[in-house]
C-alpha positions as CSV (number, residue, x, y, z in Angstrom):
1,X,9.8,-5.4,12.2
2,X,7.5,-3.7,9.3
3,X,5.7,-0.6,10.5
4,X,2.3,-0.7,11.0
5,X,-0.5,1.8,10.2
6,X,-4.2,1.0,11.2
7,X,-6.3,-1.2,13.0
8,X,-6.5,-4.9,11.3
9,X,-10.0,-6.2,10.8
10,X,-11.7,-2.9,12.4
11,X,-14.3,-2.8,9.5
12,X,-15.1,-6.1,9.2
13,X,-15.2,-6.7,12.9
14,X,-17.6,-3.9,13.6
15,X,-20.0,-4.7,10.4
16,X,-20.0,-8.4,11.6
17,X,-20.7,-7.3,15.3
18,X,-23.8,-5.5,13.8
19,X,-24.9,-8.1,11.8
20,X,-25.3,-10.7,14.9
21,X,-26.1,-8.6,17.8
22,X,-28.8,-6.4,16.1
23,X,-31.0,-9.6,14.8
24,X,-30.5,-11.5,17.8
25,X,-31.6,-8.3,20.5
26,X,-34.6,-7.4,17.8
27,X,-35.7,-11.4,17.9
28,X,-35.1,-11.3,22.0
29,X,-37.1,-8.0,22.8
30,X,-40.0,-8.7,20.0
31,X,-40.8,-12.0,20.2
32,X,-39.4,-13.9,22.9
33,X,-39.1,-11.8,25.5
34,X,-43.2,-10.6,25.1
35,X,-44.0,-14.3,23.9
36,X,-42.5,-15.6,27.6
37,X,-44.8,-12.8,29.6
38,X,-48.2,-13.3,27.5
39,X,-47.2,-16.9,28.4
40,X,-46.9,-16.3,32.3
41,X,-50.0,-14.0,32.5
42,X,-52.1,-16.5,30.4
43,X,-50.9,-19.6,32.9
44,X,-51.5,-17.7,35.7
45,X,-55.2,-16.3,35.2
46,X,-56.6,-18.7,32.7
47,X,-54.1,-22.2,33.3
48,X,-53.1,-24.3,30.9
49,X,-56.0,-23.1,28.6
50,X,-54.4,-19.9,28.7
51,X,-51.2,-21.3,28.1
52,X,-52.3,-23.2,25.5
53,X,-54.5,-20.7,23.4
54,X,-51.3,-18.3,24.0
55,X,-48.8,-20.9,22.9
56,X,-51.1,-21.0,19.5
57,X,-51.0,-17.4,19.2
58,X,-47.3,-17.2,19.0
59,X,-46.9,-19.7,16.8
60,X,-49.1,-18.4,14.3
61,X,-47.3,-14.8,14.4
62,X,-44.2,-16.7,14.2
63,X,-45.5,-18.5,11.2
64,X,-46.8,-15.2,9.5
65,X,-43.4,-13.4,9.7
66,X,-41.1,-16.7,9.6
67,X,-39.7,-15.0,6.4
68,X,-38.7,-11.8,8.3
69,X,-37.3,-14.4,11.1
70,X,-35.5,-15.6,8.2
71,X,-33.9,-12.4,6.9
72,X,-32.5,-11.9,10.2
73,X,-30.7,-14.9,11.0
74,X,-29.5,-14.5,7.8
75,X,-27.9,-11.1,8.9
76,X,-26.7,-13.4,12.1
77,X,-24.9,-15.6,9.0
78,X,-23.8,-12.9,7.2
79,X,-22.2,-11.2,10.4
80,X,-20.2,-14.7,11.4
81,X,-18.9,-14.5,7.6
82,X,-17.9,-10.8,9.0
83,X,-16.1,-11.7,12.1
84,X,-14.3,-14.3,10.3
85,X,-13.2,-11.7,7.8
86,X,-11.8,-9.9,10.5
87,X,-10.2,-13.0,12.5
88,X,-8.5,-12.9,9.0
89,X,-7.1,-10.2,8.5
90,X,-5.8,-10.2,12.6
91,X,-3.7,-13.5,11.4
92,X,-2.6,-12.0,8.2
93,X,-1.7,-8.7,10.3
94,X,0.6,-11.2,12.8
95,X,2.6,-12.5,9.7
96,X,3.3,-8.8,7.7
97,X,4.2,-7.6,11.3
98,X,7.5,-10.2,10.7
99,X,8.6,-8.1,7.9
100,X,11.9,-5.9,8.0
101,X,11.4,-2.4,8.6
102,X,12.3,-2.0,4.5
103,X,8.3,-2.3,5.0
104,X,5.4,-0.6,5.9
105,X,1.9,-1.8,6.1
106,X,-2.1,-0.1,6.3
107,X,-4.2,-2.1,7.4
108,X,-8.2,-1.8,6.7
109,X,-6.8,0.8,4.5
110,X,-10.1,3.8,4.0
111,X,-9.0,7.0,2.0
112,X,-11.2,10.0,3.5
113,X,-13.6,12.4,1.0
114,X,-13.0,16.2,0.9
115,X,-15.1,16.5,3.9
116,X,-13.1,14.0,6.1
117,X,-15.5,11.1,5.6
118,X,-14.4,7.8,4.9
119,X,-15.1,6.4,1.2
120,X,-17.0,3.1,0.9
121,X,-13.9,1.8,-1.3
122,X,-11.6,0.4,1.2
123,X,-8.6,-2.0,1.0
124,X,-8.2,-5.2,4.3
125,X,-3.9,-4.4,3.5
126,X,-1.4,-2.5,1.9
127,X,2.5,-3.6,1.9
128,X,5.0,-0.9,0.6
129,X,8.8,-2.3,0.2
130,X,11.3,-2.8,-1.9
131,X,9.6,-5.9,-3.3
132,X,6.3,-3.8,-4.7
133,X,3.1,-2.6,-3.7
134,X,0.8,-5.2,-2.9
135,X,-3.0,-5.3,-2.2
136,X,-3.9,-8.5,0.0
137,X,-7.4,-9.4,0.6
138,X,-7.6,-11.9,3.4
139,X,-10.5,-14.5,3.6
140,X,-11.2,-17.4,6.3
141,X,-13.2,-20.3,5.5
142,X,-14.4,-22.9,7.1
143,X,-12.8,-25.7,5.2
144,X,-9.1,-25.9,4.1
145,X,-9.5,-26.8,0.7
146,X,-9.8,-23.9,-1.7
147,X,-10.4,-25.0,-5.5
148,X,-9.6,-22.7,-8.4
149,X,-11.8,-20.2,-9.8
150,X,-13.3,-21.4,-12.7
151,X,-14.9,-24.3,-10.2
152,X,-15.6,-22.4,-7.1
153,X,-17.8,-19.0,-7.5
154,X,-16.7,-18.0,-3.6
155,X,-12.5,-17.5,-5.0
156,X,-13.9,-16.3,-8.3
157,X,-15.2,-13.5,-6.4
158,X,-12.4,-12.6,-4.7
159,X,-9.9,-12.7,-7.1
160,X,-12.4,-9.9,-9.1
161,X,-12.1,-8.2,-6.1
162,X,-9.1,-7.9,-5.7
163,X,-8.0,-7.1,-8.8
164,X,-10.4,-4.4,-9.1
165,X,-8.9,-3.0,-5.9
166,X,-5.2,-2.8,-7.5
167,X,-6.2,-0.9,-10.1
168,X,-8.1,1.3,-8.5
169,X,-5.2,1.8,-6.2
170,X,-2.7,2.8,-8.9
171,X,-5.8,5.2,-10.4
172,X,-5.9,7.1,-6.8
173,X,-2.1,7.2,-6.5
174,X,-1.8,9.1,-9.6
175,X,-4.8,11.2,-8.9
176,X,-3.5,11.8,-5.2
177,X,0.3,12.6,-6.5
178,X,-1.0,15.0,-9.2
179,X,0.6,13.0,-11.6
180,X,4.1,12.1,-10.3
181,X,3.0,8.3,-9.1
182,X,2.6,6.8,-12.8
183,X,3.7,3.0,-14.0
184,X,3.6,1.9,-10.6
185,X,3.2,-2.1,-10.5
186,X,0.7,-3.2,-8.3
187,X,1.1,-6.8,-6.8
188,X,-3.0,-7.9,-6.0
189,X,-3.0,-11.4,-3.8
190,X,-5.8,-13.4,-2.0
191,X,-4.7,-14.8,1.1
192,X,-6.4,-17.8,2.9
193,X,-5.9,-17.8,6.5
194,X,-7.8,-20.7,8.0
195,X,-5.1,-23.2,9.6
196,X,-3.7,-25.7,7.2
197,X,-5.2,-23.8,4.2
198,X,-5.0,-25.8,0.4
199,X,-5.6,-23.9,-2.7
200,X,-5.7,-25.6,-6.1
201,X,-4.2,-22.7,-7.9
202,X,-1.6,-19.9,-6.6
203,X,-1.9,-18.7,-9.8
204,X,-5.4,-16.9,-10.9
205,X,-4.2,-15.0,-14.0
206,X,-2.4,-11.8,-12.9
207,X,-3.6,-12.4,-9.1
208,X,-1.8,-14.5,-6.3
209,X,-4.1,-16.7,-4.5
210,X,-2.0,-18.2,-1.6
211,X,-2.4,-19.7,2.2
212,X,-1.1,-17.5,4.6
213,X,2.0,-19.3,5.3
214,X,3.1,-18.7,2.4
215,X,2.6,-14.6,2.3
216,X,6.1,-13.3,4.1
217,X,8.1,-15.5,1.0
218,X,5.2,-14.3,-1.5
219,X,6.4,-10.7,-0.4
220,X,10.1,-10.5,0.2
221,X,11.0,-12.3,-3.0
222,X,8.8,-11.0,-5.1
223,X,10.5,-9.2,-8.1
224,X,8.5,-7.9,-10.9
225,X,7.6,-4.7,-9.1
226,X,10.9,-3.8,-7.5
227,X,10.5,-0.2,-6.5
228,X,13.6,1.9,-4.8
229,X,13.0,3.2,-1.3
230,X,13.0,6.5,-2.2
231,X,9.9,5.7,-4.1
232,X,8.6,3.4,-1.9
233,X,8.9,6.2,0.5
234,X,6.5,9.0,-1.5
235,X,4.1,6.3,-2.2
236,X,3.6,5.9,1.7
237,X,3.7,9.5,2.2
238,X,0.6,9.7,-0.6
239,X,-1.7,6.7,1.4
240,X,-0.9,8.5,4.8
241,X,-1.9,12.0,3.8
242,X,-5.5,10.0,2.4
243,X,-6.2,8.8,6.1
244,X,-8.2,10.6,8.8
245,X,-6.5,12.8,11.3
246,X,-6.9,10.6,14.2
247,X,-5.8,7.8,12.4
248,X,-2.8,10.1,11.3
249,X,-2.0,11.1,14.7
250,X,-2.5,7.7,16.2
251,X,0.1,6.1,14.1
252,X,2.8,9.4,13.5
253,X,5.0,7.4,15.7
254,X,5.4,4.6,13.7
255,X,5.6,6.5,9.9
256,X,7.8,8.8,11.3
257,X,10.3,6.2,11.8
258,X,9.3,4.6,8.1
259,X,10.4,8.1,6.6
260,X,13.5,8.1,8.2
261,X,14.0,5.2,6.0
262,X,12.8,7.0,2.9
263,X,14.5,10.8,3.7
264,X,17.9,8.5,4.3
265,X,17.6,7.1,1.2
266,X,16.9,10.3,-0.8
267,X,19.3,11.9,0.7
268,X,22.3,8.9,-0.4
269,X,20.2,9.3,-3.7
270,X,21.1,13.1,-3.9
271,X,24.5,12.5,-2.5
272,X,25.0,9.8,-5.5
273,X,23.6,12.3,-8.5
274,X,25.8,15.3,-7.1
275,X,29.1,12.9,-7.0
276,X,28.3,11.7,-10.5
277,X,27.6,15.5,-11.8
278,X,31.1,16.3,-10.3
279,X,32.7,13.2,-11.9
280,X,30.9,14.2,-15.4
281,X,32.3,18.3,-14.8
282,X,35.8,16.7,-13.8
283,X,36.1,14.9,-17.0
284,X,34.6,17.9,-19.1
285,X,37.4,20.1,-17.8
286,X,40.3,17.6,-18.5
287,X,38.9,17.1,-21.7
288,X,39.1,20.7,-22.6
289,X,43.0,21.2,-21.0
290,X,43.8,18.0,-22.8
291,X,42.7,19.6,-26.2
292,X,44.4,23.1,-26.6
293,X,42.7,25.0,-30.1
294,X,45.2,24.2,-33.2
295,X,44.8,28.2,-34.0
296,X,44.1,31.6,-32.3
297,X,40.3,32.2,-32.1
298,X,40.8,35.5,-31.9
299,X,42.6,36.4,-35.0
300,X,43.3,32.6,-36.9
301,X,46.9,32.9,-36.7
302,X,49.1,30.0,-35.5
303,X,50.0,29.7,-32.0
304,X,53.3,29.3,-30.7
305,X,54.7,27.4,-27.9
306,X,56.7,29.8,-25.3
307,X,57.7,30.3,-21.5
308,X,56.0,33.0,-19.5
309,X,58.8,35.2,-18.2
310,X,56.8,37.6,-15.4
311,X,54.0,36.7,-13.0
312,X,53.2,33.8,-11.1
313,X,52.9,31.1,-14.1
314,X,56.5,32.9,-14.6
315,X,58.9,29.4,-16.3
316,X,55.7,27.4,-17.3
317,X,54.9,26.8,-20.8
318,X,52.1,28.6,-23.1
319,X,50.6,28.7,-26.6
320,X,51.1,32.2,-27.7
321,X,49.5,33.8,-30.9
322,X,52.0,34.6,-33.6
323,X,50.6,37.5,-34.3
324,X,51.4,39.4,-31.0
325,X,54.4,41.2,-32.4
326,X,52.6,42.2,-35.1
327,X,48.8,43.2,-34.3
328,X,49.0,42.9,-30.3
329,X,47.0,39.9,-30.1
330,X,47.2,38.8,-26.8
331,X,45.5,35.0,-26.5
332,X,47.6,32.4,-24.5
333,X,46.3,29.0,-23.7
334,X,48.4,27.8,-20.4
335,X,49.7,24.1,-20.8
336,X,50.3,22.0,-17.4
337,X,53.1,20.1,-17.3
């Protein structure tokens, strides 16, 4: 099972929650709920007179605001489109829970300012594996049938945004890493969850527009952005450090157990360049014995092949210089055999 960090659908959920209750409860407590008492003290002192020059009244104030009555059931729209959103990302969250633990996931992924704030830029999911990096936008429409871009202005939309999140994304993980994060290949992808989702095009130039069933195959076989867990690894360590501390302390549990993952793997990584470093010096050395100099470096004169007679290479052969008798030069260049 993938490891999860964040809250799926938090933002949207919230924003959308706004954007219905606040228009309905302004519309309850300015207009309806005075409208209804003018109406009962105008029935009860001056009857249906009352209740009729009343009933006037409010229609006339209703029909000299109707625009700002407008604007706020428009927020009530607007909020639904929200709550969907979130509903959304809640499904796609269900299906990248599926994935091995290879993965690791942020969800309603917001990046925190100097001051601890959270940016406005934020991303509905993350995926780290050794498939890619992927940025997934997750939508939910009404209707099942999703036509390409160039026909439908709604998907044209999101495949801008989404695009313009994954390159942002690689800008901040290079700006975040000081540099070490660069030519990372970031996967952007649109997913539609509403049940028995259509698209006309999975294909919207370099982004992946796909129903959600499709998204855990879109994932795991993906392989233009292969990346090694060890890297995989730093490039989660890079989005965790850019969250809030709650949300760091909330979720330790789980990335915790996603670097074991990582420190395992970059430890077999060490392990693999020490034993090839050894390999490299082990050759290197039987090179040199294998190639004993043709002359004395010392003084140039030939070397000769003898036995040592004292010492504890005493009976094994050596290349003397022929020159010891004469000048004292004492190079020897042991030969094993």
């Amino acid at each position: 099972m993938a490891r999860i960090i964040g809250t799926p659908g938090e933002s949207a959920g919230v924003r959308g929650a706004l954007f219905v209750i606040v228009p309905i409860s302004l519309t309850i407590l300015l207009v309806f709920l005075p409208a209804l008492y003018a109406l009962s003290i105008a029935a009860r002192r001056q009857g249906l007179v009352g209740l009729a020059i009343t009933g006037v009244v409010v229609v006339v104030v209703w029909g000299f605001n109707r625009k700002t009555f407008a604007e706020l059931w428009e927020g009530v729209r607007e909020g639904r489109n929200f709550l969907k959103g979130a509903q959304g990302e809640i499904l796609v969250h269900q299906a990248l829970r599926e994935l091995s633990e290879e993965y690791i996931v942020f969800h309603d992924f917001h990046p925190v300012d100097a001051s601890g704030k959270p940016a406005r830029w934020n991303v509905d999911h993350i995926v780290i594996g050794p498939t890619g990096i992927f940025v997934l936008d997750a939508k939910y429409y009404s209707k099942p049938r999703v036509f390409a871009a160039e026909k439908n202005s709604f998907n044209r939309k999101n495949v801008a945004q989404v695009q313009r999140n994954a390159m942002e994304l690689k800008e901040r993980l290079v700006k975040w890493s000081g540099g070490e994060l660069t030519k990372l290949f970031v996967v952007p992808v649109v997913v539609y969850a509403q049940p028995d989702a259509s698209l006309e095009k999975l294909n919207e130039g370099a982004v992946r527009t796909i129903p959600l069933r499709l998204l855990p195959k879109e994932i795991t076989s993906h392989t233009e952005g292969e990346i090694d867990r060890e890297r995989a690894g730093r490039v989660a360590r890079v989005l965790y450090s850019q969250i809030g501390r709650d949300l760091q302390y909330a979720f330790k549990t789980e990335f915790d157990a996603y670097g074991e993952l990582s420190r395992a793997a970059r430890y077999a990584a060490r392990d693999a360049r020490l034993v090839a470093q050894a390999a490299v010096t082990a050759e290197q050395a039987v090179t040199v014995v294998e190639e004993p100099p043709t002359s004395c470096p010392r003084c140039g004169g030939a070397l000769v092949r003898r036995t040592a007679r004292f010492g504890e290479r005493a009976g094994k052969p050596f290349l003397g210089c022929e020159n010891y008798s004469k000048t004292g030069c004492r190079f020897g260049w042991n030969l094993e055999e």
